[in-house]
C-alpha positions in Angstrom: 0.0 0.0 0.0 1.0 3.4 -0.5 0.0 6.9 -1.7 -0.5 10.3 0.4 -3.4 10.8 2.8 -4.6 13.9 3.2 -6.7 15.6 6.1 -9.7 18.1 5.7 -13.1 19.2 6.7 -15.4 16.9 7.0 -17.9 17.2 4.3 -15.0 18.8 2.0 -13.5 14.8 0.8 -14.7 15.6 -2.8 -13.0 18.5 -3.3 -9.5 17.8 -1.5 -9.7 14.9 -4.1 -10.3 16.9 -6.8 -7.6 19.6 -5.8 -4.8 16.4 -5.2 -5.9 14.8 -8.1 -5.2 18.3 -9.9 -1.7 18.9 -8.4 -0.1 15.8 -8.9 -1.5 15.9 -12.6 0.5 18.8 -12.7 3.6 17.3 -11.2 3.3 14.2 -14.2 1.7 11.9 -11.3 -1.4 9.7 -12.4 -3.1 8.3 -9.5 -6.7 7.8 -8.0 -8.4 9.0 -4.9 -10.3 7.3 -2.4 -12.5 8.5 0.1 -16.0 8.5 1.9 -18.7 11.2 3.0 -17.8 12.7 5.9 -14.7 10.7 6.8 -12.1 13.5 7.1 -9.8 12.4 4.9 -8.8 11.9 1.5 -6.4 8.6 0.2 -4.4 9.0 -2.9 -3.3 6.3 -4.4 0.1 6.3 -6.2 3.3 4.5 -6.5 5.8 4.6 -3.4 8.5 6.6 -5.4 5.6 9.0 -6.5 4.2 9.4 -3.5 7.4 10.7 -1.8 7.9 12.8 -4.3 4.5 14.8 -4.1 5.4 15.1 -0.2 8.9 16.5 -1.3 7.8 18.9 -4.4 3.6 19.9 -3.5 3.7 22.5 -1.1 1.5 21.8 1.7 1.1 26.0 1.8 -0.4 26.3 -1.7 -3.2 23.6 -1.1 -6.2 25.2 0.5 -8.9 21.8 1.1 -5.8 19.6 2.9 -4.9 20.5 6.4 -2.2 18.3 6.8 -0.9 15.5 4.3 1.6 12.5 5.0 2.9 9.6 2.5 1.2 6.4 3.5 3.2 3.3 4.4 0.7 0.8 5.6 -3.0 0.6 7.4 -3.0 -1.3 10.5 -6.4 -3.9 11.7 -6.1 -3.8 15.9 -8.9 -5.2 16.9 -8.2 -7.4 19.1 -4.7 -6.5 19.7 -3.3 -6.5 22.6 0.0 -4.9 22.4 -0.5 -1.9 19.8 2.7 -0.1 20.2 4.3 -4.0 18.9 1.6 -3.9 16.0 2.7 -0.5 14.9 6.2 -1.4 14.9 6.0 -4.5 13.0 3.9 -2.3 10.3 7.0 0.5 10.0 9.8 -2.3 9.6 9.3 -3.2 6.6 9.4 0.7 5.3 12.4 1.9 7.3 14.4 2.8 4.7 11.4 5.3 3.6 12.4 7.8 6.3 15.8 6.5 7.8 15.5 7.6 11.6 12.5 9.9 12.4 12.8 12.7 14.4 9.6 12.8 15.7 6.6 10.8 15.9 2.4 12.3 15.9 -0.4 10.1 17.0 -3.4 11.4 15.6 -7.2 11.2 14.4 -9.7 12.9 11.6 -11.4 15.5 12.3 -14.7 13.4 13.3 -16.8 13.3 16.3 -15.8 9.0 16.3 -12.2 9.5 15.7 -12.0 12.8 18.4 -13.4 10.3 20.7 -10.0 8.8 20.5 -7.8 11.7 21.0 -7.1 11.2 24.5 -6.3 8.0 23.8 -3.8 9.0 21.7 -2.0 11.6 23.9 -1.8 8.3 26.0 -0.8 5.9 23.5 2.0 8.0 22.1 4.4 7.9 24.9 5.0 3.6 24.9 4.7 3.9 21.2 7.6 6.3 21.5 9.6 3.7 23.3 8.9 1.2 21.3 10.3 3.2 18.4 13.2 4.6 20.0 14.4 0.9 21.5 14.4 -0.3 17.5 16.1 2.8 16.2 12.9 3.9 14.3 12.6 7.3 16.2 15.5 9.6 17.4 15.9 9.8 21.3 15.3 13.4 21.1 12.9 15.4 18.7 15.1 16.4 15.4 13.7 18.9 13.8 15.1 18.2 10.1 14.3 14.8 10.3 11.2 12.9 8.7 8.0 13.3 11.1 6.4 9.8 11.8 2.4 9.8 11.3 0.0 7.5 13.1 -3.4 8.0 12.1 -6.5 6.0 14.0 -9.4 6.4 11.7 -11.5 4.2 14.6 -9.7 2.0 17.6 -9.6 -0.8 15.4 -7.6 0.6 12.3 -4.4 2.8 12.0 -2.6 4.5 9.3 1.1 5.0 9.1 3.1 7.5 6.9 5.8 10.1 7.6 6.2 13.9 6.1 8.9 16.0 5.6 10.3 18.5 8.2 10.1 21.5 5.9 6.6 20.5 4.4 4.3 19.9 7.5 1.8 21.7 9.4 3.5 22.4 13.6 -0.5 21.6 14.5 -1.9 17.9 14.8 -4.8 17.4 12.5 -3.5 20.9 10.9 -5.9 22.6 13.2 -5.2 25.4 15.3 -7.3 25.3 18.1 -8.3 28.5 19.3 -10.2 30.1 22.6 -12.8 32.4 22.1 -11.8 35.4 23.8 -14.7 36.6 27.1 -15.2 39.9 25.1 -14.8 39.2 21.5 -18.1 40.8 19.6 -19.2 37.2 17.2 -17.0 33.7 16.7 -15.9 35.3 13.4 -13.2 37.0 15.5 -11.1 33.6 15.2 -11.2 33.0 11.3 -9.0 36.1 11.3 -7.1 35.3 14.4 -6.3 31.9 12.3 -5.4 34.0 9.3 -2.9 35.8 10.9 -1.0 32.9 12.5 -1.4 30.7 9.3 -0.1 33.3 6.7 2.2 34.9 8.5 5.2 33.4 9.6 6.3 33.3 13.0 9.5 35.0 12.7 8.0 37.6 10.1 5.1 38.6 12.4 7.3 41.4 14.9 7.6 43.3 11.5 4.6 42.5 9.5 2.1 43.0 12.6 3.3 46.3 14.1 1.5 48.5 17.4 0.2 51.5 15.3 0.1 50.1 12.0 -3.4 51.7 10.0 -6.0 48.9 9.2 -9.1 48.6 7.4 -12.2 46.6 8.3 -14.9 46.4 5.3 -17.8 44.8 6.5 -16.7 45.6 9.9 -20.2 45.2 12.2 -20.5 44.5 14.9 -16.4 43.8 14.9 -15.3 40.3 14.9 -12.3 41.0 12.8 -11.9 44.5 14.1 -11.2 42.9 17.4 -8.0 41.3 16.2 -6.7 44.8 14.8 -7.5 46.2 18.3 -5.6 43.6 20.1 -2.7 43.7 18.0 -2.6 47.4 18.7 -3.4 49.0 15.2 -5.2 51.8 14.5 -8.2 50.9 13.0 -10.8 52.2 10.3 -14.5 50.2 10.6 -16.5 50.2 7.5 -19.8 49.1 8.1 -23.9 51.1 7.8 -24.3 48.6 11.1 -23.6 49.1 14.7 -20.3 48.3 16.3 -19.4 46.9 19.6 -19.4 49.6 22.3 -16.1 47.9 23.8 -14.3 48.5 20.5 -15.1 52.2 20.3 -13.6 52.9 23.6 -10.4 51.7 23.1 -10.2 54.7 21.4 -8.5 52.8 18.3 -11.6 52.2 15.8 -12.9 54.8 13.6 -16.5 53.7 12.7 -17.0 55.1 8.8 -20.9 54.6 8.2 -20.3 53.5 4.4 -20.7 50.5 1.9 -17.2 48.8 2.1 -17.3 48.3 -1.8 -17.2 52.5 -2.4 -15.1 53.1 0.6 -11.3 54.4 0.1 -9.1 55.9 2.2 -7.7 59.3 1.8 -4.5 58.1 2.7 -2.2 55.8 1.5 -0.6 54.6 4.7 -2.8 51.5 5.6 -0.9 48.6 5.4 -4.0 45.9 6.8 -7.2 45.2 4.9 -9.5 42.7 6.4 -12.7 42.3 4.5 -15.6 39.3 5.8 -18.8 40.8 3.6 -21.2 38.3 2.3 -20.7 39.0 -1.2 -20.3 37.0 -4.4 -16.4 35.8 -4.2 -15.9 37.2 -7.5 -17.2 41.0 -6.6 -14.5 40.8 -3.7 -12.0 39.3 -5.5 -12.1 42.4 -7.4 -12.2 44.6 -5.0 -9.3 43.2 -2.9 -6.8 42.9 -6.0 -8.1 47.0 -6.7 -6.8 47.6 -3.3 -3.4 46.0 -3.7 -2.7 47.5 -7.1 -4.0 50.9 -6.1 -1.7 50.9 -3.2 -4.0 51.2 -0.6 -3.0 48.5 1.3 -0.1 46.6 1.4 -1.4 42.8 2.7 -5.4 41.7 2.5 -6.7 38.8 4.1 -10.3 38.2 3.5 -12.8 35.4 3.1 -14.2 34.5 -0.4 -18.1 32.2 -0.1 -17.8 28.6 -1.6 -20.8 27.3 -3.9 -22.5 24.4 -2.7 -20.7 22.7 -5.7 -17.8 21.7 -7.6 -16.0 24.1 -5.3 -12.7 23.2 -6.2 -13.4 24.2 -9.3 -14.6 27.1 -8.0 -11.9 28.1 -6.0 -8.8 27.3 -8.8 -11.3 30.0 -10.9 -11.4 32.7 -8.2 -7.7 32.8 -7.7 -7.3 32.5 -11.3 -8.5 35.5 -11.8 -6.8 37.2 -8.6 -3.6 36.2 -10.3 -4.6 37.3 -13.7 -5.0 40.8 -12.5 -1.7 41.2 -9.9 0.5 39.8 -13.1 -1.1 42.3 -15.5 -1.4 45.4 -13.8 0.7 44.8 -11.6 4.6 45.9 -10.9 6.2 44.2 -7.8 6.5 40.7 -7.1 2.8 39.4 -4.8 1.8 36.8 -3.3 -1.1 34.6 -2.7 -2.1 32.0 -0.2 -5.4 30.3 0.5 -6.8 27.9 2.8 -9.8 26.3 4.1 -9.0 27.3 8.1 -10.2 25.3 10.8 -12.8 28.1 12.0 -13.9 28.7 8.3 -17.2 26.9 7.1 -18.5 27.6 3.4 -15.4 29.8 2.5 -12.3 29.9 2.1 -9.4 32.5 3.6 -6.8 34.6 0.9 -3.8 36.5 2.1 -2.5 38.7 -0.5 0.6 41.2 -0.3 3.0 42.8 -2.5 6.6 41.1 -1.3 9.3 43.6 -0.3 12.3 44.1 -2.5 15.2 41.4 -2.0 
């Protein structure tokens, strides 16, 4: 057996297949996916050779269904079972020379209410299952960071998956998911799609520059401040664009400027914002638009915003919206962009895009 698995929404199978089945036609890779309603996860089935070299060339960044992918080595039956951590091991033997010595191992689940079940039973499981690795020279004795990351999947407590990713191509988060509080005073739950954003397009050591005290922001769409409340926090200075009310708590921080207009005539007179957030329930292609407007008009200099999926063939969709993004940035455009999209954990029918000009090398 062997191929890539790939996590994702539940409910969102058909078109992580579709988007896998598109990128490894790209990279001359001619396999088939399998999967099920509702089961979290997509199978793609490929050659050994091919498979490692989709998780070596397809970045997991630049695919927006998959939260988290791994190259499958072999599915495990434990029923009945009474030594797992043995059973696991005798399943990775025969594929050691796959990923040499590991340098770390994750126990993990779908994202289903059945397999969540198990996740404490993981955290458990993991720690023997570490020993038995280390003790045959499967895992390192200490985490590595460079080194190949062993997966091990329980779809139910009766059958496992095994695979392994790369260090430079994986996700920090188990499952891919960032799991996120919602804060006391925080105005709607929409407040962590953009909280999400931030610490998924942004990298870590990039955010002390990119997400500055003071900076000027944008919020079109802003009532009653969901998004507006992660400007705040991160100490920006804040313009509100929204006919609707905003939360009282906002507007005495002092920091948010409520503009009572329609976010698609709005501009600032300015051009020193360097945040747009936009979250208006609009047709995707109308905001497309208006974000790349933004960008090439200099009056921002990064937009993150959310774009509505169909009910169909959303893939599709998607590959069409950002199509057309691109289209516009390369044509009008003179600076180097770029653009990132993903299907975040506290999204549901939409999709996230970050978009910024990059600074000069």
């Amino acid at each position: 057996m062997s191929g890539i698995i790939l996590l994702c929404r539940a409910g969102f199978e058909g078109d992580c297949a579709a988007e896998i089945q598109d990128k490894a036609t790209e990279l001359g890779i001619y396999g088939y996916c399998q999967t099920q309603p509702d089961q979290a996860y997509v199978t793609y089935h490929c050659q050994a050779e091919e498979a490692d070299h989709i998780a070596r060339k397809l970045a997991l960044k630049e695919l927006v269904f998959a939260r988290e992918m791994f190259v499958l080595l072999s599915a495990i039956k434990l029923a009945g079972v009474d030594d797992r951590a043995s059973a696991v091991l005798e399943a990775l033997l025969p594929h050691q020379e796959s990923f040499a010595l590991a340098g770390d191992l994750r126990v993990e689940t779908p994202d289903t209410n059945e397999a969540n079940q198990l996740s404490k039973f993981c955290r458990k499981f993991s720690v023997p299952l570490r020993q038995t690795l280390r003790k045959a020279e499967l895992l390192s004795n200490k985490p590595l960071a460079k080194r190949p990351l062993l997966h091990v999947m329980f779809v139910n407590s009766a059958h496992a998956l095994t695979g392994y990713s790369y260090s430079y191509n994986q996700t920090p988060h188990v499952g891919g998911i960032l799991r996120l509080k919602m804060p006391k005073d925080g105005p709607s739950r929409s407040t962590l799609k953009l909280d999400e954003a931030f610490q998924v397009f942004v990298p870590e050591h990039e955010r002390d520059k990119r997400i500055q005290a003071g900076m000027k922001a944008v919020d079109l769409g802003a009532a009653p401040g969901g998004w507006t409340y992660q400007l705040v926090r991160r100490d920006m200075m804040v313009q509100a664009v929204d006919n609707g009310p905003m939360a009282d708590a906002l507007m005495e921080t002092g920091q948010v400027q409520h503009i009572r207009e329609d976010g698609f005539k709005f501009r600032p007179k300015r051009k020193n914002v360097h945040w747009l957030v936009c979250d208006m329930v609009e047709k995707p292609a109308r905001v497309g638009e208006l974000m790349t407007s933004w960008l090439l008009e200099g009056d921002c200099q990064e937009a993150i915003f959310n774009l509505k999926l169909p009910m169909r063939q959303r893939y599709a969709a998607v590959k069409e919206y950002l199509a057309q993004i691109t289209e516009q940035l390369q044509t009008h455009g003179t600076k180097p962009f770029e653009i990132q999209a993903k299907h975040l954990y506290h999204d549901r029918e939409e999709i996230t895009v970050h978009l910024r000009w990059l600074p000069k090398s």
